[in-house]
Backbone as JSON, one array per atom type, in Angstrom:
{
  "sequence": "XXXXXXXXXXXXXXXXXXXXXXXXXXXXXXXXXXXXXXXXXXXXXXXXXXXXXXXXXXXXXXXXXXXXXXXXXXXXX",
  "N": [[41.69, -275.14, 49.59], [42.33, -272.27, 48.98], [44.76, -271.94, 50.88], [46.82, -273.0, 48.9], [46.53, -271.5, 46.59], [46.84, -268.74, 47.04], [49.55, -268.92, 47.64], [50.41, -270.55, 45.27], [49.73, -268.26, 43.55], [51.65, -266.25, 44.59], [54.23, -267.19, 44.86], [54.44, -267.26, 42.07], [54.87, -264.81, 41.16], [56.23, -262.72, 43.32], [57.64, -263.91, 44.63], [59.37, -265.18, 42.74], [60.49, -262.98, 41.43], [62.23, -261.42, 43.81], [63.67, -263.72, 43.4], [65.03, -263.93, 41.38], [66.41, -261.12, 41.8], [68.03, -261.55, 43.59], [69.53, -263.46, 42.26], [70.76, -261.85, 40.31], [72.35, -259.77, 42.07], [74.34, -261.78, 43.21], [75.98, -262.55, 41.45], [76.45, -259.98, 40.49], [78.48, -259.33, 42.87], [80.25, -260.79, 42.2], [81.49, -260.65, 39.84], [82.56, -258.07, 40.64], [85.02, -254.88, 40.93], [88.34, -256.34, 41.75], [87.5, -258.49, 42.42], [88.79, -260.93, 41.77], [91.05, -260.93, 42.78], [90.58, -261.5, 45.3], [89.56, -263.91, 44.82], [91.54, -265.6, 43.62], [93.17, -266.38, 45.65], [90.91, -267.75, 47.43], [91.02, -270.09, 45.74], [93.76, -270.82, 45.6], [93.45, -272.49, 48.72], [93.69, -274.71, 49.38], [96.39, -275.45, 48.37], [98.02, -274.46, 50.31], [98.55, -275.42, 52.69], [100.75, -277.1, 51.23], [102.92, -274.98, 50.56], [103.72, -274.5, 53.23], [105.08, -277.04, 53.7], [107.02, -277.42, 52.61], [108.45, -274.93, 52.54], [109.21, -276.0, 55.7], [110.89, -277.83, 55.13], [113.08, -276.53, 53.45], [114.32, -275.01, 55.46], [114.87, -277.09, 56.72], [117.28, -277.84, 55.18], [118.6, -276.13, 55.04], [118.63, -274.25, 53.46], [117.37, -271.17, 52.01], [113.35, -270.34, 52.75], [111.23, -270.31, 49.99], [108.56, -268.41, 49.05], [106.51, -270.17, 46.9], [103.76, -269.33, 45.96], [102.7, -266.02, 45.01], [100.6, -265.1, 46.04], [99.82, -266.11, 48.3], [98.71, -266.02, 52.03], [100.32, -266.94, 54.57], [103.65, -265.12, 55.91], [106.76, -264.69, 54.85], [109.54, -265.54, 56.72]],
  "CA": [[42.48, -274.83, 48.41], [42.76, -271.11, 49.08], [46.12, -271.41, 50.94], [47.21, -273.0, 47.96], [45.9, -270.41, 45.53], [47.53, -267.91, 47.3], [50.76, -269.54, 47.49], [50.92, -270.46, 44.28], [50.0, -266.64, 43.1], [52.82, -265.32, 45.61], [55.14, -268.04, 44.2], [54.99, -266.82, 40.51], [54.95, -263.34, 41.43], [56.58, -262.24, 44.16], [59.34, -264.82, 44.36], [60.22, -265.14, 41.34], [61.18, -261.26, 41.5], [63.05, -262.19, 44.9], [65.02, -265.07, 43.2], [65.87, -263.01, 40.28], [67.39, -259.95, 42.45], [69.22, -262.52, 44.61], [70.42, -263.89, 41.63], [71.44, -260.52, 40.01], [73.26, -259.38, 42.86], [75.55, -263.08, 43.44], [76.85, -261.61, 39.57], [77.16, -258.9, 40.07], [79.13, -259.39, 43.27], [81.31, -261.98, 41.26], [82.46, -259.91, 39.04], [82.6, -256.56, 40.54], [86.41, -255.03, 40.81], [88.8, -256.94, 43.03], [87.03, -259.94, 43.13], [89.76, -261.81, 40.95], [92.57, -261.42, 44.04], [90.3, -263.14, 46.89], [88.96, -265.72, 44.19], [92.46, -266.48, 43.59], [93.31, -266.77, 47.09], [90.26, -268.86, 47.85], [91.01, -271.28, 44.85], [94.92, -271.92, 46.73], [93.5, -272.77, 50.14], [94.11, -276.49, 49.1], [97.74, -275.61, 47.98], [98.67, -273.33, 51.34], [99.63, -276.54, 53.45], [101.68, -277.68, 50.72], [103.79, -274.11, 50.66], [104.31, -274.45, 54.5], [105.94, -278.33, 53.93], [107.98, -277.14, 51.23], [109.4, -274.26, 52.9], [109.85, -276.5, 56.59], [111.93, -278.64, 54.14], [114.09, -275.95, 52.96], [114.44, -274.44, 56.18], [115.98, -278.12, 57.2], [117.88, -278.04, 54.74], [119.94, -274.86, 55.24], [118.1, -272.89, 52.52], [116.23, -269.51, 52.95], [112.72, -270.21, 52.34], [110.67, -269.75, 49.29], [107.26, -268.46, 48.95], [105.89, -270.34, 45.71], [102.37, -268.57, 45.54], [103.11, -265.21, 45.77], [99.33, -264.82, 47.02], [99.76, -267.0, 49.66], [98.45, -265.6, 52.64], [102.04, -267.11, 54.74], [104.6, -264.53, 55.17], [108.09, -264.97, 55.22], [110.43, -265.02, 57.58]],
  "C": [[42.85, -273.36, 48.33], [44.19, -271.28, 49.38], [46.73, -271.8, 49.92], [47.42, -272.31, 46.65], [46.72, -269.31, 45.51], [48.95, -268.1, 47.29], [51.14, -269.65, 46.41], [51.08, -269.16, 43.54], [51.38, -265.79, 43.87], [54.46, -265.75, 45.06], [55.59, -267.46, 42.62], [54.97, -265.6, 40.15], [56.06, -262.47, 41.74], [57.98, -262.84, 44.5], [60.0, -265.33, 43.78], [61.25, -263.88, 41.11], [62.66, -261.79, 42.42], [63.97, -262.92, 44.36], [65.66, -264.37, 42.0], [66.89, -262.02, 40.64], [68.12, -260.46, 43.47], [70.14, -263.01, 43.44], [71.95, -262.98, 41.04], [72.49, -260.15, 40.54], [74.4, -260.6, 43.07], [76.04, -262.68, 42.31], [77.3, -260.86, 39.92], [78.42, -259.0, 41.28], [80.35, -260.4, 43.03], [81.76, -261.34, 40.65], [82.54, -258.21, 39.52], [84.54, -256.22, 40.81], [87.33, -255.4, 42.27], [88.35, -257.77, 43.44], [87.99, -261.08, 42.7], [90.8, -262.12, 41.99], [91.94, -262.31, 45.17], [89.41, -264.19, 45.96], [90.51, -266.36, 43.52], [93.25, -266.97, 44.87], [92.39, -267.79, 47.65], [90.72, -269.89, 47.38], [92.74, -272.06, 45.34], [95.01, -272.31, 47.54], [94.08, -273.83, 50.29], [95.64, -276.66, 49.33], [98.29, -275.11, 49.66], [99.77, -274.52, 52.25], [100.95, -276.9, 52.9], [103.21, -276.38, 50.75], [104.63, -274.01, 52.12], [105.69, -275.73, 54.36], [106.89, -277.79, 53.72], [108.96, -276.35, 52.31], [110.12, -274.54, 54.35], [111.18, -276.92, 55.95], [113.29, -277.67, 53.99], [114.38, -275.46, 54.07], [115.75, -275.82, 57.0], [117.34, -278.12, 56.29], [118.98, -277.21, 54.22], [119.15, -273.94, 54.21], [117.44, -271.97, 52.76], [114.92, -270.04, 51.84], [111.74, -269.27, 51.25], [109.55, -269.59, 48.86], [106.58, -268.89, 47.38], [104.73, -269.92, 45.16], [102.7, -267.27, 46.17], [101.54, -264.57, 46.44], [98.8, -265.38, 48.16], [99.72, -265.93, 50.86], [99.81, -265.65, 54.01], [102.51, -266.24, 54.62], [105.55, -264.76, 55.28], [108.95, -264.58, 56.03], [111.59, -264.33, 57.89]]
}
């Protein structure tokens, strides 16, 4: 029952701390400045394909392509 003893003392100690200053820091790096442009860029990865169709489309169709997210990573031609 010792390694247990110890474990559990290390557990409500030591890594509790640990999980707290891991937590801390995932915050704070969430909101620190400039996190808003690549969390809106992550959140259109979904959309990106759909900006490529779109603008094949218009490209068939004689028009000059148009970038609909202007944070779309895509640039224009």
């Amino acid at each position: 029952m010792e390694t247990y003893t110890a474990m559990r003392q290390f557990a409500d100690s030591w890594a509790l701390l640990a999980m707290t200053l891991f937590f801390l820091g995932v915050v704070a790096f969430i909101f620190r400045p400039g996190a808003k442009k690549a969390a809106d860029r992550a959140a259109a990865i979904p959309f990106d394909h759909d900006v490529i169709e779109t603008q094949k489309s218009e490209r068939n169709a004689g028009g000059k392509p148009q970038n609909t997210f202007p944070h779309s990573a895509r640039k224009e031609d």
